[in-house]
Phi, psi and omega in degrees: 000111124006109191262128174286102204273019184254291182315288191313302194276347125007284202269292171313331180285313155254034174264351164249002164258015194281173171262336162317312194291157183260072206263310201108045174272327192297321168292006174239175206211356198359082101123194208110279194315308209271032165267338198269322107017308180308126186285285192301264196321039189307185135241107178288350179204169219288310211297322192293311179316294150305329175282345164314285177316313184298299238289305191295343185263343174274311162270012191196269181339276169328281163317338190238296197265349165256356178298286203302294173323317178282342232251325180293309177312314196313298214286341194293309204296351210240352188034073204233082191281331168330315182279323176313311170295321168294246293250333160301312197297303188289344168281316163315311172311310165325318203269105206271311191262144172314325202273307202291345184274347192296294205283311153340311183278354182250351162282331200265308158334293180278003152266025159250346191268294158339292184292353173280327137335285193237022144207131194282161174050009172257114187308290155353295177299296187300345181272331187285311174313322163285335202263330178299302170307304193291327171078091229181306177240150200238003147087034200290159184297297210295327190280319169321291205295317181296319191281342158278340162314306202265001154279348172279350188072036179259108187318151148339310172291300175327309170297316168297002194236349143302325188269335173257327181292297162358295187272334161273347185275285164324340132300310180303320196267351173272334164304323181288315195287320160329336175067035168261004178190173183268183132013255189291348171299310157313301163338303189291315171297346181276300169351304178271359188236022161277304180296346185282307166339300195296310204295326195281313178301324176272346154309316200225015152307325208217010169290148180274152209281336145264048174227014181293076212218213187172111177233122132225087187302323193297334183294305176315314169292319165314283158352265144022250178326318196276359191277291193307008188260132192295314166247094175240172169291303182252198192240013159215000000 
């Protein structure tokens, strides 16, 4: 019997967008929590999240961690670990708060550290891996991800859209342990941010890598305030 290599990378794309797999995304909140802490400034209702979320995939995510993913994936197939590593140095740099670049090299580690685990022979992955180790490369999630897409044979598009569903699932769910919205209030927003999703990977996939960028300053203090906060849940 004939294996549907279409049906297999299907089933990796989500065995790497599960909240199961062990990145750590569930312990971050990008800065979330200390808006829920804030006295004047809340988010009242589900509708404020989602536009919260458009913001962070339009001004940061897209432009910067889905740019770097494609560009990587790229440099992956050409097994080109140098420019991988310029492109891990430059994706770290980018990341203006301390808490959020920590967490990016330790989501990207443990998904490099993981997939090293249960697959064999792949140079790239194990030479990255090495390179992690070596302290050489700082491991950020989007250059992680790609070189796990493509030891998994998982397209390019697929990965930005595994990389952005990630990080909205991961925001809907640090807002549910927050008790700032429900269920089914989740539901909806993931519901509604799949075409928005789909339009930011086919925008910055295939952007060249100096055309990379990130602006949301408001966001960035929000960062900030939850870095500086003495007791918190999560660790962004």
């Amino acid at each position: 019997m004939s294996i549907d290599k279409t049906s297999i990378e299907q089933i990796s794309a989500l065995q790497l967008s599960d909240s199961f797999f062990p990145t750590g995304m569930y312990t971050t909140s990008n800065g979330l929590e200390a808006l829920f802490y804030k006295k004047q400034r809340k988010l009242n209702n589900p509708t404020e999240l989602l536009e919260m979320i458009k913001v962070y995939l339009e001004c940061q995510i897209g432009p910067a961690d889905c740019t770097a993913l494609g560009n990587s994936y790229d440099c992956t197939k050409r097994q080109d670990l140098s420019a991988l590593i310029e492109i891990d140095r430059m994706v770290f740099s980018m990341k203006l708060i301390r808490d959020i670049r920590e967490a990016s090299a330790r989501s990207g580690s443990q998904l490099i550290r993981c997939l090293v685990s249960f697959i064999k022979n792949d140079k790239v992955l194990n030479e990255f891996d090495e390179m992690i180790k070596a302290g050489k490369a700082p491991g950020v999630y989007p250059v992680a991800l790609a070189i796990a897409c493509n030891a998994l044979d998982i397209s390019k598009n697929t990965a930005g859209i595994v990389m952005l569903y990630s990080f909205t699932v991961s925001m809907v769910g640090a807002a549910l342990r927050l008790g700032m919205l429900q269920h089914y209030d989740g539901q909806r927003i993931i519901h509604e941010l799949k075409p928005y999703i789909s339009r930011i990977v086919e925008k910055y996939i295939d952007r060249p890598l100096t055309s990379m960028w990130q602006f949301a300053p408001g966001i960035d203090i929000i960062q900030v305030k939850h870095e500086r906060m003495n007791s918190k849940m999560f660790i962004t």
